[in-house]
C-alpha positions in Angstrom: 10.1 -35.2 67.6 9.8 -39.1 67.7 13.2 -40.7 65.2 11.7 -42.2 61.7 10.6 -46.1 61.2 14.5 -47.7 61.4 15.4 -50.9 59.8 18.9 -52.6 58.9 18.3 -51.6 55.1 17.5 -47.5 56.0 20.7 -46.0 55.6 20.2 -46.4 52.1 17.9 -43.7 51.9 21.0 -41.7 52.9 24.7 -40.6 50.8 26.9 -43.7 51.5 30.4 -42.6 51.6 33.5 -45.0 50.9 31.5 -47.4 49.8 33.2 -50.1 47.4 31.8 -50.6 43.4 32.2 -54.0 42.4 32.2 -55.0 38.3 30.7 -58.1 38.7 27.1 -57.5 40.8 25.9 -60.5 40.1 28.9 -62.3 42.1 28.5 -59.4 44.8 24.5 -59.7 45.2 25.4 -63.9 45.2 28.3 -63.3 48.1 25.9 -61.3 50.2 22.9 -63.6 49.8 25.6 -66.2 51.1 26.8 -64.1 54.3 23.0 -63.1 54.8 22.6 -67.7 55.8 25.5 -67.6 57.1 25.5 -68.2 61.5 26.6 -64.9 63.7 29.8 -64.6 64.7 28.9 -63.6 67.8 26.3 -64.1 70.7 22.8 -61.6 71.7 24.3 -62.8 75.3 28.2 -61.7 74.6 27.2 -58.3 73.3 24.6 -57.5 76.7 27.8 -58.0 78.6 29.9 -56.2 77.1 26.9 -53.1 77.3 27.0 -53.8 81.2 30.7 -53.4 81.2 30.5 -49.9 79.0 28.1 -48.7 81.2 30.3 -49.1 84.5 32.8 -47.6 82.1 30.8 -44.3 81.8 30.3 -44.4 85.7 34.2 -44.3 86.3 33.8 -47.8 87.1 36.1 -49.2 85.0 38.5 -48.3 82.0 38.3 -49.7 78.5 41.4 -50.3 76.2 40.5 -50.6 73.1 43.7 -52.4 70.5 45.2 -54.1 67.4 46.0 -53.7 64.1 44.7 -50.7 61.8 44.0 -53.2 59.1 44.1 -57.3 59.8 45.5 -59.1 57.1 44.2 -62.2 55.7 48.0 -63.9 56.3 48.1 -63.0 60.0 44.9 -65.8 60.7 47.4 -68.3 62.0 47.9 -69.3 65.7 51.2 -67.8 66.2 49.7 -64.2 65.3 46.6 -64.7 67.5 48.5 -65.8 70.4 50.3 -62.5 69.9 47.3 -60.5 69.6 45.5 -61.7 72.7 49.0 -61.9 75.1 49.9 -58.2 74.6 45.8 -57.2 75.4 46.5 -59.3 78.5 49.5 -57.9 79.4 48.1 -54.0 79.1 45.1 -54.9 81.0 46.9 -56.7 83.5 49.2 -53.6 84.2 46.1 -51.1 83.9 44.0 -53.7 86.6 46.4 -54.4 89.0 49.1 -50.5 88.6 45.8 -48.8 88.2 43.5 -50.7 90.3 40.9 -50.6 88.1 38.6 -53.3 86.1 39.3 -52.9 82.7 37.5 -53.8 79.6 39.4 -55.4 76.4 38.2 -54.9 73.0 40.3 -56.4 70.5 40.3 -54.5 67.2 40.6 -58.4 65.4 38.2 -60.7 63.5 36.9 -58.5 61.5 38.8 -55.2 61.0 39.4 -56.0 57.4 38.4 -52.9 55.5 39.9 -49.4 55.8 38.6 -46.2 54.2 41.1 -44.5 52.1 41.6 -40.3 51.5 41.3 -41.1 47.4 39.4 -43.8 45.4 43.1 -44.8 43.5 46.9 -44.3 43.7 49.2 -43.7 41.2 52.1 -46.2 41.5 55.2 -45.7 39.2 53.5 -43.9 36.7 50.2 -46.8 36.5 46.6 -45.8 38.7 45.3 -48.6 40.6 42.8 -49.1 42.6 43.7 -48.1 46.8 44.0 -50.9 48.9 40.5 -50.9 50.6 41.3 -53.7 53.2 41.7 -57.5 52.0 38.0 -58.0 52.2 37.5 -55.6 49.3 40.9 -56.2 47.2 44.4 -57.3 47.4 47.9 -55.1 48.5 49.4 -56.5 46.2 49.0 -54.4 42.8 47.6 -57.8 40.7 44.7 -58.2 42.8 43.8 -54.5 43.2 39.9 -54.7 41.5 37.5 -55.3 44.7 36.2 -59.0 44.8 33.0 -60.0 46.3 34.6 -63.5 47.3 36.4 -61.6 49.6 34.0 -60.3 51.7 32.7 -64.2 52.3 36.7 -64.9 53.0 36.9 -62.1 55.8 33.9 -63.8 57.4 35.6 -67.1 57.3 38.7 -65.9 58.5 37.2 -63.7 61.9 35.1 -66.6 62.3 38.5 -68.8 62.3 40.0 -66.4 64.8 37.9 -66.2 67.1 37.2 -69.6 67.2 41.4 -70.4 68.2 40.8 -67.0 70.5 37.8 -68.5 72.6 39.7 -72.3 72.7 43.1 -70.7 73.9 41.1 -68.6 76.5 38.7 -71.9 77.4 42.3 -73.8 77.7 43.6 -70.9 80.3 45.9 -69.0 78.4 44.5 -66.4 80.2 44.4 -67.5 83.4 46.3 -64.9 85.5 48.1 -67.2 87.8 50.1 -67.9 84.1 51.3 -64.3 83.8 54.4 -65.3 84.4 54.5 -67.5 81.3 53.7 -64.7 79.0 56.9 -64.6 77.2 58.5 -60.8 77.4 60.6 -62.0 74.3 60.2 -58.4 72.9 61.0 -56.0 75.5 64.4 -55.4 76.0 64.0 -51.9 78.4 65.2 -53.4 81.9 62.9 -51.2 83.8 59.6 -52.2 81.9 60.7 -55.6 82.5 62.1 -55.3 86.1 57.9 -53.8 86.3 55.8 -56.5 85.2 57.8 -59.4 86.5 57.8 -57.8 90.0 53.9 -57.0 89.3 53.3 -60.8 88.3 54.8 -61.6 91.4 53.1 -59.2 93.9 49.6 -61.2 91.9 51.0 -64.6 92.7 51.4 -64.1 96.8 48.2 -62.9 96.5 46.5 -65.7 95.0 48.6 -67.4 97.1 47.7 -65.9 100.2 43.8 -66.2 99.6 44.1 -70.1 98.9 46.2 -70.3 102.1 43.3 -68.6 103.5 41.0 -71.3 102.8 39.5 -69.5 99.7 39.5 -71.6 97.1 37.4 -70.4 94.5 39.6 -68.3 91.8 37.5 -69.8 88.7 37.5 -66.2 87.9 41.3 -65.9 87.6 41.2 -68.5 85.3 39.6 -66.9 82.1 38.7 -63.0 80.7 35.8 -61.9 78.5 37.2 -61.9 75.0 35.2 -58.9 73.0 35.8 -57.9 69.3 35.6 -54.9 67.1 35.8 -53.2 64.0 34.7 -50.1 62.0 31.3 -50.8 60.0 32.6 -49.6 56.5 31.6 -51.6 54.2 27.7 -51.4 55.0 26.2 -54.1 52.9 28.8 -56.5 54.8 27.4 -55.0 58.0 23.7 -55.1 56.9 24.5 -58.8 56.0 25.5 -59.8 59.5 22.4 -57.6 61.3 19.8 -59.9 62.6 17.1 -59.7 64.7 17.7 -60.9 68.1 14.7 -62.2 70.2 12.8 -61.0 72.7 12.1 -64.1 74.6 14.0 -66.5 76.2 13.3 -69.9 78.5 17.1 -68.8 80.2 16.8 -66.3 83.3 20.1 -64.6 82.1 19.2 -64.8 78.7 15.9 -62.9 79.5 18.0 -60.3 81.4 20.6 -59.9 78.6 17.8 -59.2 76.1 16.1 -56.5 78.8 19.5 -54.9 78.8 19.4 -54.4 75.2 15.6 -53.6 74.7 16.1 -50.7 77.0 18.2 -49.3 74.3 16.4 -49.5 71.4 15.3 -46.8 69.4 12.1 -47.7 68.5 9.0 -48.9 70.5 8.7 -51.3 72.9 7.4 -54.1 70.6 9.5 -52.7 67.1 12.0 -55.8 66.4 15.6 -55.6 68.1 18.1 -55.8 65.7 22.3 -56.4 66.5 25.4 -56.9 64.4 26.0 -60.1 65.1 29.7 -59.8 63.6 31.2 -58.1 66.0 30.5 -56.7 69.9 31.5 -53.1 69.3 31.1 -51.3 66.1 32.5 -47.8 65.3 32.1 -45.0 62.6 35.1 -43.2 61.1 35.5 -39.7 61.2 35.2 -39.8 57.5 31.8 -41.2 57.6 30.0 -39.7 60.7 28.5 -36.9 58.9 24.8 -36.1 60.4 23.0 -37.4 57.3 25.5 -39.8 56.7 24.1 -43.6 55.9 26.6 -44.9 58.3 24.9 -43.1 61.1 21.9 -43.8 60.5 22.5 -47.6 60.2 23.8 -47.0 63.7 20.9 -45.6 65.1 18.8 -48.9 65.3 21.4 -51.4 66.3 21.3 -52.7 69.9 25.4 -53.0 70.1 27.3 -50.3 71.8 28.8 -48.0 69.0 31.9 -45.6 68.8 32.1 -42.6 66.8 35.5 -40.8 66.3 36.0 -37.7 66.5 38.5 -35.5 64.3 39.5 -31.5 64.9 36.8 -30.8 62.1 34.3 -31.8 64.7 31.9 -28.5 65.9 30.7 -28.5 69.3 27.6 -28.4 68.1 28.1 -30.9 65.1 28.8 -33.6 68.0 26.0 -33.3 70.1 23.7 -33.5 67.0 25.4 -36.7 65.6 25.6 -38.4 69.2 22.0 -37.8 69.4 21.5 -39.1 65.5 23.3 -42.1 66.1 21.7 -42.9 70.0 18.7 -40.8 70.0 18.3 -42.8 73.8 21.8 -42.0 74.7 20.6 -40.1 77.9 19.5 -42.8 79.8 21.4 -45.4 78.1 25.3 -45.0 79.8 28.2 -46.3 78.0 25.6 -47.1 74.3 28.6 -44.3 72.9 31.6 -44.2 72.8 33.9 -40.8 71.4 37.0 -42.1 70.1 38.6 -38.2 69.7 41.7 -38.5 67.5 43.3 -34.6 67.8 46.6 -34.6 67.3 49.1 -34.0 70.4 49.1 -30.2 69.1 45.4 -29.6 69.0 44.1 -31.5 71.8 44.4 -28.2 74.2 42.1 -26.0 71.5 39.7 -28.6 70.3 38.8 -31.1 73.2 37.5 -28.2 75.9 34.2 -27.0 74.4 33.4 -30.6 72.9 33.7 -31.7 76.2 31.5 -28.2 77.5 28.7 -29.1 74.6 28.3 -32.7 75.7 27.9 -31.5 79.3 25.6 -28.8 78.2 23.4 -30.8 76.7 22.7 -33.1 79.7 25.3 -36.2 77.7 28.3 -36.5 80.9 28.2 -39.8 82.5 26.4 -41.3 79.0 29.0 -41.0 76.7 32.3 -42.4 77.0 35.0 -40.7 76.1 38.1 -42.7 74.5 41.0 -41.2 73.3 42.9 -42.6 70.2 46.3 -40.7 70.3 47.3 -42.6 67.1 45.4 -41.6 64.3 45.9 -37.8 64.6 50.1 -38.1 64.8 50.8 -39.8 61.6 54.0 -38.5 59.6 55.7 -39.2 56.7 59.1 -39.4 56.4 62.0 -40.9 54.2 63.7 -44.0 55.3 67.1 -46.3 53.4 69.6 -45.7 51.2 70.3 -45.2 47.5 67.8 -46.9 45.4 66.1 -48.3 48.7 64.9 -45.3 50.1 60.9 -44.6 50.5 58.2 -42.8 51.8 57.5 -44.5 55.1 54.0 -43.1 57.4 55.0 -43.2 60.8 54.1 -42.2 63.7 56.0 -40.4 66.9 56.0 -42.2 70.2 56.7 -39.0 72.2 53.4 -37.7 70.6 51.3 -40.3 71.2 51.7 -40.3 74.4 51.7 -36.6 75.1 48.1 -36.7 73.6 47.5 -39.7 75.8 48.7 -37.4 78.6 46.9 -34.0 77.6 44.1 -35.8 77.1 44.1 -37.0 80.5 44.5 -32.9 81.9 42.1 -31.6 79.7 39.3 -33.8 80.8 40.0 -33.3 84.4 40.5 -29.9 84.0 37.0 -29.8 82.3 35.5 -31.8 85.1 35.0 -35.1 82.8 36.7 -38.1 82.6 38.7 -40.0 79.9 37.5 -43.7 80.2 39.3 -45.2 77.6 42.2 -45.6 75.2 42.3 -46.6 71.8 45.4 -47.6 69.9 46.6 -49.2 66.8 48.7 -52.0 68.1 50.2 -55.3 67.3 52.4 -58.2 69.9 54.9 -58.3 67.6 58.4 -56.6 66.8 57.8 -54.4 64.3 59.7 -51.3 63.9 56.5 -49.2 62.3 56.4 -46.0 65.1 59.8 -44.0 65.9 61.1 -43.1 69.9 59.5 -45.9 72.8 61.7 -47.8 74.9 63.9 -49.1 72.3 64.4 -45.0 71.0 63.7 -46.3 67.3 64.5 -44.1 64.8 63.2 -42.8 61.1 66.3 -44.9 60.3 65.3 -48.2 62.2 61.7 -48.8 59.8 62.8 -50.6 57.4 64.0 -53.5 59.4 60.5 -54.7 60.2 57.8 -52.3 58.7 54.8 -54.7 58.0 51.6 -53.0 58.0 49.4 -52.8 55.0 48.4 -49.3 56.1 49.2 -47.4 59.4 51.6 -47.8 61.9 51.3 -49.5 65.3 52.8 -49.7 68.0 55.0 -53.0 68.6 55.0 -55.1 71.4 57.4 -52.9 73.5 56.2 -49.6 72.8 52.7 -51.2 73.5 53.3 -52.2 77.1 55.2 -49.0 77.7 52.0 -47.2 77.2 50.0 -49.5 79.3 52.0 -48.6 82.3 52.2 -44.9 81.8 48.3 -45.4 81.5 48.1 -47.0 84.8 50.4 -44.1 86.0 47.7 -41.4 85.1 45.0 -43.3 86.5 46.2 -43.8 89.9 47.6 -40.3 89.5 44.3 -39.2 91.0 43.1 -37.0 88.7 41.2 -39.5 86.3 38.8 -40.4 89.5 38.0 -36.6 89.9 
């Protein structure tokens, strides 16, 4: 049965869950019609590459990391914070390229991941209910600013377009230029061995380029810069809708006409139907609140020419995945690497749920289309008690040791199974934040108050980070991933 007419407004003929209810419509109707003139973000061209990329991806081709923070703050726009975001997704895919010998694709979960879905519409705080903090393009952390504001949503615009504008200089400038890996300040990482690691890596990179310009071969423009990629999880819909425009089907530029085949091939709808993208971001993702089969996320989804994730919870049935992957990509078949499942288990329920998910998508003709991604973070979260006396609070946390043994078990399960895990996807930040207990530096439930600065879930810091790119590259070259 052919899918209904699509259009960037459809999903509103479907239940919208965690959607944000603002007192003032007419400033809210006044902020979108402002984003709606508003330029993209991002390019028709930038978002056919990064589809190429996925698709080698589902082919075993390459392996996509997938990091940053669970929910960017307004106050972390600054160049110090950026820097830190882009070296430590430089450093992981330098370890995972060169350990694992094999391409990988960076997605940065930055310039734009500015609302979070919450478990309950309001908190009660000290005997008072507010509003929950819904991400600072909805409302404030702080407790004064808790009613969602429309001017917000134009400020989170403003602010990813701000960061990716210092991202794309300080990549145009070279920051990443390989042969400069031995710039990239280890300030953070005090485990020896990690250390002793990547500076003898960064060394084993430099003869080489050495050794090829010796050689006579002189052109390492390539060396010199990355492809920076962006994304967040479409949330807050009428943002989304906002920054979905049609992209053009013709095109005077040779590569430009080949980017836009890429992405017609895709499409959901007939060969002359418009092609629409969100232009605010490369890769878009649904939560595993709001992937329901006749959920309006989905369905706004199901026209859009961007690759899309969908996470995947232990409430997922077997055949409850296949019917949403098909939902959200009713193409997906011949259209490798258009989906991406982010599964997010738990280290204790990896082994019983991941096997016949992996079995259904096989069955139904899905393996080498799909890419499967594994976020070892989301599924692992704790609470525990942390200070002294009057100080002590609740603190969520989240175990090391357990994010990686899902990390790991995901690994065995899928070759086990016969599939393949071609990515990871982790809540992250390069700096020193003491947020996640265990890592190199053995933190402790003791150790988070010292520098616990997330406005909502844990991440790993800069240490723990790189530890976990190099146990990566480990299982990778272990030989098992390429089975």
């Amino acid at each position: 049965m052919p899918s209904p007419p699509w259009s960037p407004d459809s999903w509103r003929s479907k239940p919208a869950k965690q959607q944000v209810e603002y007192v003032d419509k007419e400033a809210f109707n006044k902020a979108i019609t402002q984003l709606q003139s508003l330029p993209p973000l991002i390019s028709t061209g930038e978002v056919a590459e990064l589809r190429k990329q996925l698709a080698e991806v589902a082919q075993g081709k390459r392996f996509l990391l997938q990091g940053g923070d669970c929910a960017e703050r307004f106050l972390d726009c600054s160049s110090t914070a950026i820097e830190q975001k882009l070296k430590i997704m430089l450093q992981m895919s330098l370890v995972l390229t060169w350990g694992a010998r094999v391409p990988t694709v960076r997605v940065a979960r930055m310039a734009g991941q500015y609302a979070k879905p919450r478990s309950k519409p309001t908190e009660m705080i000290d005997g008072v209910t507010y509003t929950s903090f819904r991400g600072d393009n909805v409302n404030s952390f702080d407790l004064s600013g808790r009613e969602p504001d429309p001017e917000r949503l134009l400020q989170g615009y403003f602010h990813s377009a701000a960061t990716l504008n210092y991202a794309r200089a300080l990549i145009k400038d070279g920051f990443a230029d390989v042969r400069s890996a031995e710039d990239w300040d280890l300030g953070f990482v005090k485990c020896s061995r990690n250390r002793a690691k990547y500076e003898q890596m960064v060394k084993s990179i430099l003869d080489a380029s050495h050794f090829v310009q010796v050689c006579g071969l002189t052109d390492l423009e390539r060396l010199k810069t990355v492809d920076l990629f962006v994304c967040h999880e479409a949330m807050h819909l009428e943002y989304e809708q906002a920054l979905t425009r049609p992209l053009s089907r013709a095109s005077s530029s040779s590569s430009s006409a080949d980017s836009m085949s890429l992405l017609a091939a895709e499409g959901n709808a007939g060969a002359e139907a418009p092609l629409f993208g969100n232009l605010g971001a490369h890769f878009i993702w649904i939560g595993d609140r709001t992937r329901g089969l006749d959920d309006a996320h989905v369905e706004y989804m199901r026209g859009l020419a961007n690759p899309i994730g969908i996470k995947v919870g232990p409430s997922m049935a077997p055949s409850e995945l296949v019917a949403v992957i098909e939902a959200a990509c009713p193409v997906i078949r011949s259209n490798p690497g258009k989906v991406t499942l982010i599964t997010r288990f738990g280290a204790n329920n990896v082994e019983e749920k991941l096997p016949p998910l992996i079995q259904a998508v096989q069955d139904a003709g899905m393996q080498g289309a799909v890419i499967w991604c594994c976020d070892p973070m989301h599924g692992n979260t704790s609470a525990v008690v942390a200070g002294e006396g009057e100080a002590a609070k609740e603190y969520k946390t989240r175990s090391f040791d357990a994010v990686l043994t899902e990390l790991r078990l995901s690994f065995e399960v899928h070759s086990r199974c016969g599939s393949q895990l071609g990515g990871a996807h982790l809540e992250m930040t390069g700096e020193n934040v003491t947020e996640c207990t265990g890592g190199p530096e053995e933190l402790s439930s003791g150790d988070l108050p010292m520098r616990y600065t997330t406005y909502c879930d844990p991440r790993l810091n800069y240490a723990q980070s790189l530890e976990i790119a190099f146990l990566i590259a480990d299982f990778v070259k272990s030989g098992e991933w390429a089975k």
